[in-house]
MMTF fields as JSON, N, C-alpha, C and O atoms, coordinates in Angstrom:
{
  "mmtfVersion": "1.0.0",
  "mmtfProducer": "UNKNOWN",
  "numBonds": 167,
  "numAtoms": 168,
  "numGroups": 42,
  "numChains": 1,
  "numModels": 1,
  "chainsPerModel": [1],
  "groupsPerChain": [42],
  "chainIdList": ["A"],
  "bondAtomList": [4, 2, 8, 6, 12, 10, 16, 14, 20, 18, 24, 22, 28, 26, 32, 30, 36, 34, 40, 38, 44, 42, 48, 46, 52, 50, 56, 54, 60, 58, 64, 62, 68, 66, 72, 70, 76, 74, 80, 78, 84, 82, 88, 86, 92, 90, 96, 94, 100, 98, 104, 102, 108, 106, 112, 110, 116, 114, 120, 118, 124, 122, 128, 126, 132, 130, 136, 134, 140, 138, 144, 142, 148, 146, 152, 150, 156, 154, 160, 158, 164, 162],
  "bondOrderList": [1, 1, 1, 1, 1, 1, 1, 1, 1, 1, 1, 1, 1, 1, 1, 1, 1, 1, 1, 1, 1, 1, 1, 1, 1, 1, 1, 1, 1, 1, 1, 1, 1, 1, 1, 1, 1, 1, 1, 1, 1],
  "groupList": [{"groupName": "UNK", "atomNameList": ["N", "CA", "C", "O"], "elementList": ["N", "C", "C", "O"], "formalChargeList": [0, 0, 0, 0], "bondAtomList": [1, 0, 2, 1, 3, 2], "bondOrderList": [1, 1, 2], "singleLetterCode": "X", "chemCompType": "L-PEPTIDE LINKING"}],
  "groupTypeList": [0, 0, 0, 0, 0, 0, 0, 0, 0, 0, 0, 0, 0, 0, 0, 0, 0, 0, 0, 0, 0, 0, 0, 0, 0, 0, 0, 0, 0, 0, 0, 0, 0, 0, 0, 0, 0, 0, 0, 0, 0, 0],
  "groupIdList": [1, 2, 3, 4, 5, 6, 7, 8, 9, 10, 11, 12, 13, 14, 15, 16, 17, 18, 19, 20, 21, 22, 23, 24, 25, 26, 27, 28, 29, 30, 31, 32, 33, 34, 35, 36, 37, 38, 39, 40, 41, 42],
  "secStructList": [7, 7, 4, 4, 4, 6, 6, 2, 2, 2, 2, 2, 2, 2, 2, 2, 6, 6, 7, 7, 7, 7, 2, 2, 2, 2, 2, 2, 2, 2, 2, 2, 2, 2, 2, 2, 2, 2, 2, 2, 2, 7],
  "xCoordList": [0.822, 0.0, 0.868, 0.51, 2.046, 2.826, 3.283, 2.971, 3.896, 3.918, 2.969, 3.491, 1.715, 1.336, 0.5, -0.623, 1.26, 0.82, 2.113, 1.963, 3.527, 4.31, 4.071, 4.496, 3.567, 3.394, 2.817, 3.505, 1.934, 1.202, 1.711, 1.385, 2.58, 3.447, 4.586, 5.43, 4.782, 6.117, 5.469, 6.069, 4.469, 3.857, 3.571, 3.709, 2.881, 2.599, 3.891, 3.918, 5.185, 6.29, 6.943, 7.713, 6.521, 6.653, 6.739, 7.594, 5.124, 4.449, 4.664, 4.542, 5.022, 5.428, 7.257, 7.804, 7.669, 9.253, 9.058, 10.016, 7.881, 7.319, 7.78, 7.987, 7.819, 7.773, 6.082, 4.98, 6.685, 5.311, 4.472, 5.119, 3.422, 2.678, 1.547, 0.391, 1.831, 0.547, -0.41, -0.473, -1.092, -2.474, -1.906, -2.523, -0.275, -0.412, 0.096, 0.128, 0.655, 0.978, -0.351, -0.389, -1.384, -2.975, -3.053, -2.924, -3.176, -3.645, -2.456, -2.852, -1.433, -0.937, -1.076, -0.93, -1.272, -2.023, -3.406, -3.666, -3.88, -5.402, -5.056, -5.599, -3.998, -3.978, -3.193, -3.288, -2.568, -1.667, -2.992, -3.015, -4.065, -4.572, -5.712, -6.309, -6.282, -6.862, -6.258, -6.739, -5.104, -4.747, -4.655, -4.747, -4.429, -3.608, -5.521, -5.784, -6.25, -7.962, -8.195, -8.872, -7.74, -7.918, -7.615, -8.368, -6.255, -5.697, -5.607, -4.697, -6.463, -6.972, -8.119, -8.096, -9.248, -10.498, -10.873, -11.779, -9.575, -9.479, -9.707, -9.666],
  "yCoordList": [-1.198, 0.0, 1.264, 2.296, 1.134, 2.541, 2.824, 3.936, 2.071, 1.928, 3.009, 3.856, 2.727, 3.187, 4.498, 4.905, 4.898, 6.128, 7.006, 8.144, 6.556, 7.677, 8.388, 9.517, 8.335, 9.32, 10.443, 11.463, 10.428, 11.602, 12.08, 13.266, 11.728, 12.15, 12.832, 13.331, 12.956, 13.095, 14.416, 15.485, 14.336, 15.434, 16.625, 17.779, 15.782, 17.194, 17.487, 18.66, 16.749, 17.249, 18.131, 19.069, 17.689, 19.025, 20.583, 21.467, 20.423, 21.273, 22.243, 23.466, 21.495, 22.067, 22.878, 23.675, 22.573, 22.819, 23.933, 24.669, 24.162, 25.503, 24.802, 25.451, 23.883, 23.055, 23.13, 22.802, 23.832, 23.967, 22.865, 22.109, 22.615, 21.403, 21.147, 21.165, 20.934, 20.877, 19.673, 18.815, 20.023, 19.051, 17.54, 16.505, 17.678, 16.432, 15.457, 14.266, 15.922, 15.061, 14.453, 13.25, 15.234, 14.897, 13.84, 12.755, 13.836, 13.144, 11.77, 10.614, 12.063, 10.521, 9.859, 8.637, 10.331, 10.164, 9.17, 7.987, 9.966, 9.143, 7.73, 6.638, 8.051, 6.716, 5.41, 4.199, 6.324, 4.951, 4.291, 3.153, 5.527, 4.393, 3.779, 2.962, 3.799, 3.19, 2.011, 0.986, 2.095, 0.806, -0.158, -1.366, 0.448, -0.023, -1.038, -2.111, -0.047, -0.742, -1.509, -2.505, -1.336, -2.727, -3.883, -4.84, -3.74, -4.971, -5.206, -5.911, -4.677, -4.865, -5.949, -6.936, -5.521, -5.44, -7.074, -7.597, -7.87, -9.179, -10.077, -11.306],
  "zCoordList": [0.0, 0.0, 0.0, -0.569, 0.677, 0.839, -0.681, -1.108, -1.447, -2.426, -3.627, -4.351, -3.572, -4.289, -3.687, -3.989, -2.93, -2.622, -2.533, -2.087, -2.956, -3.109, -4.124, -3.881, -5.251, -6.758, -5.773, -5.729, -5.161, -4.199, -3.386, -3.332, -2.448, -1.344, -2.068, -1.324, -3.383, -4.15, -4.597, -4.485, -5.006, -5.092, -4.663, -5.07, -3.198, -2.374, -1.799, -1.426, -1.542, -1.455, -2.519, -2.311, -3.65, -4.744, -4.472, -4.526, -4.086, -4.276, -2.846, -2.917, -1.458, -0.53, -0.976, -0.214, -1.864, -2.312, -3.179, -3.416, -3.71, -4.64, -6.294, -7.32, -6.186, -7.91, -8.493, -8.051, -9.878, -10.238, -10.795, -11.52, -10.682, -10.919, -11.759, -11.335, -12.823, -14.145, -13.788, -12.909, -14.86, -14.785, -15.01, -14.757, -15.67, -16.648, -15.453, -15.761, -13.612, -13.051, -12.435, -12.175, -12.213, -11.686, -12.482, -11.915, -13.294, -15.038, -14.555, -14.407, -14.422, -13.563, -12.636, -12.586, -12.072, -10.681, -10.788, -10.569, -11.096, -11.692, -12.655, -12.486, -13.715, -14.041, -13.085, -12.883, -12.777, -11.591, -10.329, -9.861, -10.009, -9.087, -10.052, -9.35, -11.328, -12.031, -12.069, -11.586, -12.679, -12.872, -11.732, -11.949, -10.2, -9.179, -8.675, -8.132, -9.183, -8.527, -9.599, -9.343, -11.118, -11.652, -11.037, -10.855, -10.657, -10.461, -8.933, -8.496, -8.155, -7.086, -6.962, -6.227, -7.933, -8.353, -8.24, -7.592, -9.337, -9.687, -8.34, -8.402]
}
């Protein structure tokens, strides 16, 4: 589980560092836990 919650923690550590942050990392985000509840799902 920790695992798939660093893309987000990497993030809001980003974003606490003042790195600017486009839509296109949201937009990853969303696909990583799509995939992560596909293959949960099974």
């Amino acid at each position: 589980m920790t695992t798939y919650l660093m893309p987000i923690v990497s993030i809001i550590l980003g974003i606490l560092d003042g790195e600017a942050i486009d839509m296109i990392y949201f937009m990853g985000i969303g696909l990583i836990l799509s995939g992560i509840y596909l293959v949960q799902k099974q």
